[in-house]
KEDREN-336500 format. One line per 3 residues: number of its first residue (from 1); their letters; for each residue x, y, z of N, C-alpha, C. Coordinates in steps of 0.1 Angstrom, whole numbers, m for minus. Layout:
BEGIN
NUM> a> X/Y/Z/X/Y/Z/X/Y/Z  ...
This chain:
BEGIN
1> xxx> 763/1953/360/772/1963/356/766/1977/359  776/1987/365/772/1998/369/768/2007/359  755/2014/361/751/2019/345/743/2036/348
4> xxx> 746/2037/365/736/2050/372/747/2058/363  743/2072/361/750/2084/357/761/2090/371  752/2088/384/761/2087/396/772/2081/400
7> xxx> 768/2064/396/780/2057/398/790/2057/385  783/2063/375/793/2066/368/807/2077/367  801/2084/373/805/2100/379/815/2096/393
10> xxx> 810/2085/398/820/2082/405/833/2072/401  829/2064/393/841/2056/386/852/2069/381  845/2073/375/853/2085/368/867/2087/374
13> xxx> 861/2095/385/872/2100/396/878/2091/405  872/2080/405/884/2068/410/890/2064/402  888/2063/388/900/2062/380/915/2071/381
16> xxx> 907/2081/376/917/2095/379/922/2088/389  922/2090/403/926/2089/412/936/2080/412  933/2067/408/941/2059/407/954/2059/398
19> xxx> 951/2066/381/960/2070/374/972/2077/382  966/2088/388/975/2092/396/985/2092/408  978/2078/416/987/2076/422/994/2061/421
22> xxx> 995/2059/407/1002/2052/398/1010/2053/393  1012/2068/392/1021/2067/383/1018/2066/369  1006/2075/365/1001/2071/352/1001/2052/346
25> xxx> 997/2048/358/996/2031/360/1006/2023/351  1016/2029/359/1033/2025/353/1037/2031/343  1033/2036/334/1035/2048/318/1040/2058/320
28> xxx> 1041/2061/308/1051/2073/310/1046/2088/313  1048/2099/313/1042/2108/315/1031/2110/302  1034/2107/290/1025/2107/276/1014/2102/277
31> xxx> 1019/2089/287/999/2081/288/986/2087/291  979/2081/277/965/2089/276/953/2085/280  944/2084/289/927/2071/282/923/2075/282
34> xxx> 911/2072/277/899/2074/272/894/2063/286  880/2065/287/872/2058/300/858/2057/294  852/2051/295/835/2053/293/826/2048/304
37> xxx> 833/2050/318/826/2052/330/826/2038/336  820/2031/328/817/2013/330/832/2005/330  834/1996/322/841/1984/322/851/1985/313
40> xxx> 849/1997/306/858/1999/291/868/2012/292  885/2007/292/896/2023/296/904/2016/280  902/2026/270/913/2027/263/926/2034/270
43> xxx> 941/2026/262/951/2038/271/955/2041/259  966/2048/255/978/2056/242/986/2041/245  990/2034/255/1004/2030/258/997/2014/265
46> xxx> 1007/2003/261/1006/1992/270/1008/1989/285  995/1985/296/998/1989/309/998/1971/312  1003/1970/322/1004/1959/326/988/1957/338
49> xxx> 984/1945/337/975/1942/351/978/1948/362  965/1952/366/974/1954/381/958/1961/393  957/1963/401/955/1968/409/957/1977/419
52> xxx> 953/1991/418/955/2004/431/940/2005/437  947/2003/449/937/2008/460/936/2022/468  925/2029/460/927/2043/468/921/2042/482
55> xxx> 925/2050/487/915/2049/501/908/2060/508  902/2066/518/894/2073/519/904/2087/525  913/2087/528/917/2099/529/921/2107/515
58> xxx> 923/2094/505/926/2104/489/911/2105/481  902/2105/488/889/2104/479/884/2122/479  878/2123/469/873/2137/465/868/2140/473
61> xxx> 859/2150/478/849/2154/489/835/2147/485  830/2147/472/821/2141/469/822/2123/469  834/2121/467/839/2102/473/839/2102/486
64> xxx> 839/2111/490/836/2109/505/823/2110/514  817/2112/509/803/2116/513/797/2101/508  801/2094/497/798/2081/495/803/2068/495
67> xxx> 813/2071/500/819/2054/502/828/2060/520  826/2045/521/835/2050/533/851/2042/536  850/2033/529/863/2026/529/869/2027/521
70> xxx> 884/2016/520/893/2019/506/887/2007/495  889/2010/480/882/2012/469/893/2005/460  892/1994/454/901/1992/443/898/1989/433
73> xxx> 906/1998/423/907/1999/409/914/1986/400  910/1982/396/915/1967/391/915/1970/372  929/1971/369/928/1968/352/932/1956/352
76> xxx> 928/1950/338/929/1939/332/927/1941/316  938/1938/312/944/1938/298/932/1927/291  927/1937/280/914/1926/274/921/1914/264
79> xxx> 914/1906/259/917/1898/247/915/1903/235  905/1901/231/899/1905/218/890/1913/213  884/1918/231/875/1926/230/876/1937/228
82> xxx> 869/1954/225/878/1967/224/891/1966/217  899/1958/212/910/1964/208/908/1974/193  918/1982/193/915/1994/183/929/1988/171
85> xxx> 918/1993/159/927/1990/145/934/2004/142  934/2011/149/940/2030/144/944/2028/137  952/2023/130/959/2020/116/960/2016/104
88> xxx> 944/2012/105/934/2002/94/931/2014/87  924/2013/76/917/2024/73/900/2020/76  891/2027/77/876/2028/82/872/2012/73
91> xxx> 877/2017/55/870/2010/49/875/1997/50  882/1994/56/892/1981/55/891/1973/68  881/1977/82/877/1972/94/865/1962/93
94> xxx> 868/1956/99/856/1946/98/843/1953/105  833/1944/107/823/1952/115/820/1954/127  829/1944/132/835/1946/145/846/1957/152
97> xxx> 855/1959/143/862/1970/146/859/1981/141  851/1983/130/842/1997/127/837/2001/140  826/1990/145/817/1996/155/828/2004/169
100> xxx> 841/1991/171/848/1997/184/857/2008/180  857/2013/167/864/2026/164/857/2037/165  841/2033/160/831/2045/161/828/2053/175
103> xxx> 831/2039/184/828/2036/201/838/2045/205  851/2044/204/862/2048/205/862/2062/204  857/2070/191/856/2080/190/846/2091/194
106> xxx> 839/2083/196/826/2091/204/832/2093/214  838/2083/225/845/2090/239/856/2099/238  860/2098/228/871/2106/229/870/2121/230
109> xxx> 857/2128/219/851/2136/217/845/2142/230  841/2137/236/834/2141/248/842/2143/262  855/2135/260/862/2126/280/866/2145/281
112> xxx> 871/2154/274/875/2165/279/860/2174/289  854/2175/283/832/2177/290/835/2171/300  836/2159/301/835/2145/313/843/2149/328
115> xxx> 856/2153/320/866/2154/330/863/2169/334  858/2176/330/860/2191/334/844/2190/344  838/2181/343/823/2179/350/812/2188/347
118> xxx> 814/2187/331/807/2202/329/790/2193/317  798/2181/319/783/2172/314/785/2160/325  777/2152/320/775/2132/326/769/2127/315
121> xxx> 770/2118/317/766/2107/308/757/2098/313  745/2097/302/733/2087/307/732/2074/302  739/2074/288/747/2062/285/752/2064/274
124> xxx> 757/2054/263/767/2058/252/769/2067/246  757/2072/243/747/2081/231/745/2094/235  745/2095/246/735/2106/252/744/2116/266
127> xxx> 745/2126/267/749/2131/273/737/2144/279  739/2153/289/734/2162/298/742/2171/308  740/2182/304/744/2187/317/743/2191/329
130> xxx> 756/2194/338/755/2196/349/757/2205/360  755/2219/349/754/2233/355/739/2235/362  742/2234/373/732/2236/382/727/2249/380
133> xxx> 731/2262/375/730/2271/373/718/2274/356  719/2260/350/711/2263/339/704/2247/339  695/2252/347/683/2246/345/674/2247/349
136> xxx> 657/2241/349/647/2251/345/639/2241/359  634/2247/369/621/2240/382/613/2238/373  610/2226/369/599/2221/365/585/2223/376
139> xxx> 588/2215/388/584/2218/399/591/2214/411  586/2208/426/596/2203/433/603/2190/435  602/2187/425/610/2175/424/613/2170/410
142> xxx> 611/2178/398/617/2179/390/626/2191/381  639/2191/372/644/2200/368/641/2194/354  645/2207/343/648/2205/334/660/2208/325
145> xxx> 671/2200/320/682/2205/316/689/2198/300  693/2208/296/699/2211/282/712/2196/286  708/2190/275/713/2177/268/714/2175/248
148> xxx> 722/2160/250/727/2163/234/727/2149/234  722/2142/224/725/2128/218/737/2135/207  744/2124/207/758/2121/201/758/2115/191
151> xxx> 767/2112/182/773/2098/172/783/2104/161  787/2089/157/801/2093/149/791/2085/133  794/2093/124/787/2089/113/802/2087/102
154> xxx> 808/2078/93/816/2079/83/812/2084/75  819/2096/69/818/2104/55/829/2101/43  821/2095/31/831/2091/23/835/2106/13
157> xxx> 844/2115/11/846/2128/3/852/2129/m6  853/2111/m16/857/2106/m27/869/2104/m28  877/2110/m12/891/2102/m15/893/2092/m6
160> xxx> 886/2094/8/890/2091/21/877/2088/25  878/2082/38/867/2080/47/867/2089/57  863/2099/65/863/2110/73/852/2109/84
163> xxx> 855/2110/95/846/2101/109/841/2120/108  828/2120/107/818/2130/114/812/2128/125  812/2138/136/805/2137/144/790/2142/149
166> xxx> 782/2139/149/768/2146/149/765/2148/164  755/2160/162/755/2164/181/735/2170/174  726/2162/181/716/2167/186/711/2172/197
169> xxx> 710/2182/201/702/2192/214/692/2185/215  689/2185/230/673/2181/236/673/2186/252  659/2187/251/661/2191/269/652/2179/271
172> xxx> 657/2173/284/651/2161/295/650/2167/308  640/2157/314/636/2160/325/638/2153/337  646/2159/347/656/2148/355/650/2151/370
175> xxx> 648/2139/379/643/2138/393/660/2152/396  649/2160/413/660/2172/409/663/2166/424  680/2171/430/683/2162/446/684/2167/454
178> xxx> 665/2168/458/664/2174/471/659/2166/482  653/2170/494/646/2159/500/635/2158/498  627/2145/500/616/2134/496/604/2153/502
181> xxx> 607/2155/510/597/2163/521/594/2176/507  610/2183/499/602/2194/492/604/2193/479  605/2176/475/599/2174/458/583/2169/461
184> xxx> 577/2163/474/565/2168/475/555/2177/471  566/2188/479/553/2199/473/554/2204/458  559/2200/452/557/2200/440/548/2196/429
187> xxx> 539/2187/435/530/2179/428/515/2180/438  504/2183/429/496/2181/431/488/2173/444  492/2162/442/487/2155/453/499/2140/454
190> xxx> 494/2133/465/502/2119/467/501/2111/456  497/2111/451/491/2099/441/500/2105/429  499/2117/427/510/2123/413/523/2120/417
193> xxx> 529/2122/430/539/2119/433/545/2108/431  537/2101/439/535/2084/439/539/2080/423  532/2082/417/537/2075/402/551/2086/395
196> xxx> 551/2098/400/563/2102/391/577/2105/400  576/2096/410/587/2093/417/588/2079/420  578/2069/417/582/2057/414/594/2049/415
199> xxx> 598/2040/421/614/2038/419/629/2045/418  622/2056/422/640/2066/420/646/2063/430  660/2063/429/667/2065/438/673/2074/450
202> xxx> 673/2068/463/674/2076/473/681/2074/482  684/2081/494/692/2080/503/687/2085/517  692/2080/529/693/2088/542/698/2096/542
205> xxx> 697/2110/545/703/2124/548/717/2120/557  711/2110/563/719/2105/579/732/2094/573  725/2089/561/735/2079/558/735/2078/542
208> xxx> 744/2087/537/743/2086/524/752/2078/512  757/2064/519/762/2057/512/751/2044/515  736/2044/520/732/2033/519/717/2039/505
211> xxx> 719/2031/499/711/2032/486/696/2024/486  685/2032/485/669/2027/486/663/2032/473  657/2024/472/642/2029/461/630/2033/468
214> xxx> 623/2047/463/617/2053/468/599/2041/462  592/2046/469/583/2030/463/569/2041/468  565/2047/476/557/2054/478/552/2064/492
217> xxx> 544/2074/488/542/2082/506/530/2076/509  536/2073/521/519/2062/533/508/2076/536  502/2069/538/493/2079/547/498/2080/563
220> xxx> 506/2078/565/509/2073/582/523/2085/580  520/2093/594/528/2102/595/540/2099/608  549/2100/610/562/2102/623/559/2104/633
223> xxx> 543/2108/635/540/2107/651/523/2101/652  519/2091/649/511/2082/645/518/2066/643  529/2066/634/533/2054/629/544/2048/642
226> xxx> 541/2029/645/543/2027/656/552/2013/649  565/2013/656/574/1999/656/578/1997/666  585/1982/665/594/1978/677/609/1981/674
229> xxx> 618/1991/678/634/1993/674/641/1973/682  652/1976/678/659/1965/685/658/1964/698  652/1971/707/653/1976/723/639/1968/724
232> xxx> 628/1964/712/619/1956/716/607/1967/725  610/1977/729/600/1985/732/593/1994/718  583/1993/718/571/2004/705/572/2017/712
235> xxx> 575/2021/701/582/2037/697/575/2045/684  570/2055/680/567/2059/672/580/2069/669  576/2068/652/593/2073/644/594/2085/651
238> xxx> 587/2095/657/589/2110/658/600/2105/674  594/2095/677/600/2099/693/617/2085/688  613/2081/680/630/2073/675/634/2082/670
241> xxx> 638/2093/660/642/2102/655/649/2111/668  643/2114/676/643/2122/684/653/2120/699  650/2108/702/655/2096/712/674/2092/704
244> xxx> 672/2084/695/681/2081/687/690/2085/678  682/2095/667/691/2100/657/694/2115/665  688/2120/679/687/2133/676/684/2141/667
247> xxx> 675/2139/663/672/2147/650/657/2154/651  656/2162/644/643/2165/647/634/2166/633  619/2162/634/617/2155/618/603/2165/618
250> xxx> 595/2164/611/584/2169/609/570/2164/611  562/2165/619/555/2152/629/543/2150/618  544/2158/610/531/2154/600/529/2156/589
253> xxx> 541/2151/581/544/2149/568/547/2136/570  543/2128/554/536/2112/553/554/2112/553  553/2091/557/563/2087/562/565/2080/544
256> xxx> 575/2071/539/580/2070/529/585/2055/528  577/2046/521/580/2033/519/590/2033/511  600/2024/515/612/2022/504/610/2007/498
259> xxx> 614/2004/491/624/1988/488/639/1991/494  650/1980/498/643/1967/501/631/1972/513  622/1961/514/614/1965/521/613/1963/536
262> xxx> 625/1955/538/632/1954/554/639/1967/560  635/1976/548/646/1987/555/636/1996/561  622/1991/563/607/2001/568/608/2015/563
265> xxx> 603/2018/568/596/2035/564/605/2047/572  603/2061/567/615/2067/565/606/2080/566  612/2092/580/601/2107/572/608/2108/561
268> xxx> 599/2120/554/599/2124/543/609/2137/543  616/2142/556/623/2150/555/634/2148/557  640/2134/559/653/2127/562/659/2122/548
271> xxx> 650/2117/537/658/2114/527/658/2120/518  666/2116/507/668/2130/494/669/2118/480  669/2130/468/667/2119/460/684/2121/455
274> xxx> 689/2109/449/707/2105/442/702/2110/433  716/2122/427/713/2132/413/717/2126/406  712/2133/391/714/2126/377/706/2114/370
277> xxx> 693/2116/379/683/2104/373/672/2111/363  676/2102/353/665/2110/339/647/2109/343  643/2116/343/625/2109/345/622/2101/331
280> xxx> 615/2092/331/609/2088/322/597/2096/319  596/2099/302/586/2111/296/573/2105/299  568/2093/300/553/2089/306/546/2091/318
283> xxx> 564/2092/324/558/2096/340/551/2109/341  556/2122/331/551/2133/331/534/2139/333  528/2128/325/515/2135/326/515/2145/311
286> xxx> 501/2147/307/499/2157/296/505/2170/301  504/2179/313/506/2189/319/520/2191/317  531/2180/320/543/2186/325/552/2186/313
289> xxx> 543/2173/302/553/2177/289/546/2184/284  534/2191/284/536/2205/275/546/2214/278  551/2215/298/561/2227/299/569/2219/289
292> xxx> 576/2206/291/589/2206/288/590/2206/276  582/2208/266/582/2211/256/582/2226/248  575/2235/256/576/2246/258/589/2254/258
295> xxx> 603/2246/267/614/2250/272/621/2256/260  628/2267/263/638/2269/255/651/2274/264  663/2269/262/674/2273/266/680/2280/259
């Protein structure tokens, strides 16, 4: 199940998209949903099954930059799962439908943020923003930005049951999306890097719908490091880059092991990192959570 804050960001707007050239997915102009990015669309109104396929000339600018073909949106009317008791009272839901009302209301709370793209979501609970304009260089390859854990708490006020919503502030520390070459210089040495870039997610500059895990910088630089291309002649990357992509790379900045690991090594100034990835607070080091602790927005 898709669970990145990216690919969530992308579902988003292929829904939308779809909604709309649906026809509010057969409904009337009133029809409402709610979405929670993943597998789960409340609507206001009963829609029938169905599938719309958007395709690449109706995709956003940013759906375009990552997918290249047409895309289908597939609803399917649940059974038993998600359905909402609106009608029940709180106290009268079982503990199953408490939880998918509390669920329920937590998105609802938020989808206006969501849709305006003025947060994302990292998962149920937890939201962050995505004003690029307020957030803090940690160094070059990480940011820091103002976030909120969520929840819906029931308040009983001796007559009624009343859904509260609680909102805690936090600031996190998120891989920031630039290329591999100047979240580098941001860290001390290879080895700092190496562990606080670990597994993040990345991409070709050249081709940014194919998806890699960043795994570590070699000591072997783009004009030193030697392969065989399909042509069966050994080439070193500066003169494949050069030869092939047209491109021109940096002959002595370390080259960049990915997973899978068929997909070889990569300069460091051709890939970038996919935005919206939380760092994990271990990766930090004593040094970087004192700043991020330090922060104030």
């Amino acid at each position: 199940m898709i669970s990145d804050p990216q690919d969530k960001f992308y579902c988003r707007q292929l829904v939308r998209l779809a909604c709309e050239k649906s026809g509010k997915f057969g409904g009337d102009d009133k029809l409402a949903y709610v979405y929670d990015g993943l597998s789960c669309l409340y609507a206001s109104q009963d829609i029938e099954d169905q599938e719309v396929i958007v395709e690449p000339a109706e995709f956003t600018e940013k759906l375009k930059k990552a997918f290249r073909h047409d895309i289908g949106v597939r609803l399917n009317r649940t059974g038993s799962n998600h359905e909402l008791c609106i009608h029940t009272p709180p106290d009268k839901m079982s503990v199953d439908q408490l939880s998918e009302f509390k669920r329920f209301l937590s998105l609802v709370v938020c989808q206006y943020a969501l849709d305006c793209e003025r947060y994302s979501v990292l998962d149920h609970g937890h939201l962050f923003s995505t004003d690029t304009q307020k957030v803090v260089v940690l160094n070059g390859g990480i940011e820091l930005r103002q976030g909120m854990s969520k929840g819906i708490r029931l308040v009983d006020d001796g007559k009624s049951l009343k859904a509260a919503f609680e909102v805690d502030f936090s600031t996190s520390a998120f891989y920031r999306a630039v290329p591999l070459a100047d979240a580098l210089n941001g860290f001390r040495n290879h080895d700092e890097a190496n562990e606080v870039l670990r597994g993040v997610r990345i991409h070709p500059d050249y081709n940014p719908h194919r998806s890699l895990n960043f795994v570590c910088f070699t000591k072997d630089t783009p004009s030193t490091y030697e392969f065989q291309p399909r042509d069966g002649k050994m080439t070193t990357v500066l003169k494949y880059f050069q030869d092939v992509k047209k491109q021109k790379i940096m002959p002595k900045l370390p080259l960049v092991s990915v997973r899978p690991k068929q997909a070889g090594v990569f300069p460091a100034d051709t890939v970038s990192i996919v935005p919206h990835q939380k760092v994990r607070i271990e990766r930090l080091g004593p040094r970087l959570v004192d700043t991020l602790h330090s922060v104030r927005f």
